[in-house]
BADRENFI-588818 format. One record per residue (C-alpha): z, y, x; residue number from 1. Coordinates in pm, 1 decimal, m for minus. Last residue first. Layout:
N
+----------+----------+----------+-----+
!        w !        v !        u ! num !
+----------+----------+----------+-----+
!        Z !        Y !        X ! NUM !
...
+----------+----------+----------+-----+
END
This chain:
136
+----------+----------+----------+-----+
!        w !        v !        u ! num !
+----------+----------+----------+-----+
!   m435.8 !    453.3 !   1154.4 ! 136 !
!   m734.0 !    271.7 !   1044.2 ! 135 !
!   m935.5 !    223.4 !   1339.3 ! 134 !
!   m614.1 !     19.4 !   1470.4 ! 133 !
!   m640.3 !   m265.6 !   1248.0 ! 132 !
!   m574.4 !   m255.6 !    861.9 ! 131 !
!   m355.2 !   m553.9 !    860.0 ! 130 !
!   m203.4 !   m624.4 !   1257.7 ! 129 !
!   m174.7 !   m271.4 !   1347.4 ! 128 !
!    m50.0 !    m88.2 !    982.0 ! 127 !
!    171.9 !   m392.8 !    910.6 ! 126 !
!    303.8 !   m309.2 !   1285.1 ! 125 !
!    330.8 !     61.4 !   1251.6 ! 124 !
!    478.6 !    m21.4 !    914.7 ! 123 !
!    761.1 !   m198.5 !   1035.4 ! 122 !
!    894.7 !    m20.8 !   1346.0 ! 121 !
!    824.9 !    332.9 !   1160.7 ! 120 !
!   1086.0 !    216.0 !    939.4 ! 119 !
!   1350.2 !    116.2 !   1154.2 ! 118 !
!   1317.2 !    423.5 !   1342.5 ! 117 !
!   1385.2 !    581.0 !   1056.8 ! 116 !
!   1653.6 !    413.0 !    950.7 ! 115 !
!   1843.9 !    475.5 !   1262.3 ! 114 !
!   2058.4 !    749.8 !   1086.5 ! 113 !
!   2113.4 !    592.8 !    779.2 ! 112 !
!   1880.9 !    706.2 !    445.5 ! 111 !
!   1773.6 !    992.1 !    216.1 ! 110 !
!   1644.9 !   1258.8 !    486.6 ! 109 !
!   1514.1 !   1105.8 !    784.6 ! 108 !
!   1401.7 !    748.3 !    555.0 ! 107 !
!   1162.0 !    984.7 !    332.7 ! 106 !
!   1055.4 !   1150.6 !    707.2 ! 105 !
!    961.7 !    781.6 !    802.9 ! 104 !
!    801.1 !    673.2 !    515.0 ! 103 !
!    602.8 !   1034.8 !    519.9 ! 102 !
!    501.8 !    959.8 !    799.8 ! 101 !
!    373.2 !    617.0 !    799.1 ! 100 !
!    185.2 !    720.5 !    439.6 !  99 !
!      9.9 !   1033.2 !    616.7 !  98 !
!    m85.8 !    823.9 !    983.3 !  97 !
!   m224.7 !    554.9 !    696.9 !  96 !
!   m418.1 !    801.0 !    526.6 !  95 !
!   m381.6 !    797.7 !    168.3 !  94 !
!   m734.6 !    801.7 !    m68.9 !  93 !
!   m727.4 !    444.7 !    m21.1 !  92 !
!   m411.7 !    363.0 !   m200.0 !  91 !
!   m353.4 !     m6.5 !   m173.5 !  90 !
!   m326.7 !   m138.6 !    158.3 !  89 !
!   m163.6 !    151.1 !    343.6 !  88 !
!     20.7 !    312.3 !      0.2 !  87 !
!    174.7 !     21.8 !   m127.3 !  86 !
!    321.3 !    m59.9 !    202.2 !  85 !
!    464.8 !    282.5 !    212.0 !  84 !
!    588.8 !    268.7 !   m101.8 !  83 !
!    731.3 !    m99.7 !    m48.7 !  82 !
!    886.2 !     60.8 !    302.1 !  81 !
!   1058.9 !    348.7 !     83.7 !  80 !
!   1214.0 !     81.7 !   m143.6 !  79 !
!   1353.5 !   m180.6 !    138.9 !  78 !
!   1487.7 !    120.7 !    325.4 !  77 !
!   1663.4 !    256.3 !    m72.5 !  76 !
!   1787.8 !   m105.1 !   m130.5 !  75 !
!   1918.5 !   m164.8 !    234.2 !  74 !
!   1761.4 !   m452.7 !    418.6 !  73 !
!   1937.8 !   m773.4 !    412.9 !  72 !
!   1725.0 !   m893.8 !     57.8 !  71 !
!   1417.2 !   m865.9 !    270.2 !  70 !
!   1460.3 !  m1028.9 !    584.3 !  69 !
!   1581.0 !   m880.7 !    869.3 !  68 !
!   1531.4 !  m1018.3 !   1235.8 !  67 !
!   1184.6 !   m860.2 !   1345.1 !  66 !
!   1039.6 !   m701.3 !   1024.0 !  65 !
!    637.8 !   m807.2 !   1040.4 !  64 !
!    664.6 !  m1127.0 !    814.1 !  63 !
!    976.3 !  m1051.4 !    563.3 !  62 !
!    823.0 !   m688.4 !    536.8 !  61 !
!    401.0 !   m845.3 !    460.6 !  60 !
!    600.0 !  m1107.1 !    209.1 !  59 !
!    766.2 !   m806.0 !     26.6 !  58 !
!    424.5 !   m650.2 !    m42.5 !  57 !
!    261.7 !   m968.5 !   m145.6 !  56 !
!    543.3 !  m1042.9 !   m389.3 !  55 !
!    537.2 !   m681.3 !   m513.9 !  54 !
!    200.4 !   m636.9 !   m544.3 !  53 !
!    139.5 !   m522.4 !   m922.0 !  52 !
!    563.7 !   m348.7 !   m946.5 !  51 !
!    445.0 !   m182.2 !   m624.3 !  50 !
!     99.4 !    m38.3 !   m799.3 !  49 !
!    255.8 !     52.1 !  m1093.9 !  48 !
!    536.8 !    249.8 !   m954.7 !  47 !
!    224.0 !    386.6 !   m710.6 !  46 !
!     68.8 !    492.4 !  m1009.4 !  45 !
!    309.9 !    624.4 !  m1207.9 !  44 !
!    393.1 !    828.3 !   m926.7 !  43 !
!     69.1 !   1002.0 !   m877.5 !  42 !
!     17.2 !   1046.8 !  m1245.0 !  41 !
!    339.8 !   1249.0 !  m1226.1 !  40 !
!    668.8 !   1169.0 !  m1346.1 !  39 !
!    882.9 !   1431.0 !  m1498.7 !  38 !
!   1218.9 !   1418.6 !  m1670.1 !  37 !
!   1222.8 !   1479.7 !  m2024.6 !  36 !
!   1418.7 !   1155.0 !  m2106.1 !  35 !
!   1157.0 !    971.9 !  m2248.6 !  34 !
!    923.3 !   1021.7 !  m1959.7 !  33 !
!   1270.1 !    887.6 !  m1746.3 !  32 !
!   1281.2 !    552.0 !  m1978.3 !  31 !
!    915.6 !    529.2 !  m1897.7 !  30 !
!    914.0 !    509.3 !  m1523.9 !  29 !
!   1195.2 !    246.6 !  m1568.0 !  28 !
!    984.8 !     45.1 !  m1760.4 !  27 !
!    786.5 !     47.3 !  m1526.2 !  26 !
!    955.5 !    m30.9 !  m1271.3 !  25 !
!   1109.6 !   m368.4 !  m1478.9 !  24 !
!   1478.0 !   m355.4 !  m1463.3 !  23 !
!   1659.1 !   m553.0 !  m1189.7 !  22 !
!   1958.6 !   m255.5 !  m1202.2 !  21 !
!   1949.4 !   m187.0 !   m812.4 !  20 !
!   1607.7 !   m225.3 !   m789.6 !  19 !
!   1501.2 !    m40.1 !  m1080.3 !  18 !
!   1695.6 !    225.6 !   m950.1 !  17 !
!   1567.1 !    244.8 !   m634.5 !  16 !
!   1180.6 !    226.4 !   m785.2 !  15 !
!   1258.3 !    504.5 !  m1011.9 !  14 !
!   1387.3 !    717.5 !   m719.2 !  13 !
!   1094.4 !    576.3 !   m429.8 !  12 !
!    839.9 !    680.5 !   m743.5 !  11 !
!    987.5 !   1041.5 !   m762.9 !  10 !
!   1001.3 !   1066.3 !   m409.9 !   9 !
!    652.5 !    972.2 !   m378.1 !   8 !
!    559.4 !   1235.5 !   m658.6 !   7 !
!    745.6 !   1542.8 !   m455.4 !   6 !
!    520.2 !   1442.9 !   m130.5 !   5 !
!    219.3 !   1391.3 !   m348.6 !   4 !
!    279.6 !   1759.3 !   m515.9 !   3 !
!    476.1 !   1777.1 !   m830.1 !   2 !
!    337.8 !   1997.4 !  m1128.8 !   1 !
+----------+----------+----------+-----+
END
């Protein structure tokens, strides 16, 4: 059984790679079920959830990321901020301070150097300006 910090990574891998091949998430999240490998409830979920609000999720990174747009960012940045997203204005059992952080750490370990600083920059604001600062 994956924890939440296992399951996110799970859901940032099947999202990458449904990126990258412009298959359906979900579908994705079922070809690896098939497979034997394991995704938890907690992944299907947010695969789910970022497949559901993907428009309004990539609008909210085109809007608060100073002088990128969407398609510039990398594919695995551009999947751990969609996560993230997800998780500030759709999972309300996730704290935003949790879902910031473990963005950020996600983008310490799997992406560029200055990716995580890049990270941070964006959902601190989408955090700020649409949840408010009693939410973080």
């Amino acid at each position: 059984m994956a924890n939440r910090r296992e399951a996110r990574r799970i859901a940032v891998d099947i999202l990458y790679q449904a990126d990258l091949t412009g298959a359906a998430p979900v579908g994705v999240a079922r070809g690896w079920a098939e497979a034997g490998r394991e995704v938890p409830s907690f992944s299907r979920d947010l695969v789910a959830s970022v497949a559901d609000h993907l428009p309004e999720i990539d609008l909210l990174l085109a809007q608060h990321s100073e002088g990128w747009t969407v398609a510039r960012m990398t594919a695995l940045d551009r999947t751990i901020l969609r996560v993230a997203v997800c998780e500030l204005l759709w999972q309300d059992d996730v704290p935003d301070s949790v879902a910031i952080s473990e963005a950020v750490e996600a983008a310490a370990e799997l992406s560029a150097e200055d990716a995580k600083g890049f990270v941070n920059g964006i959902l601190g604001r989408i955090s700020r300006e649409e949840r408010g600062p009693a939410s973080t």
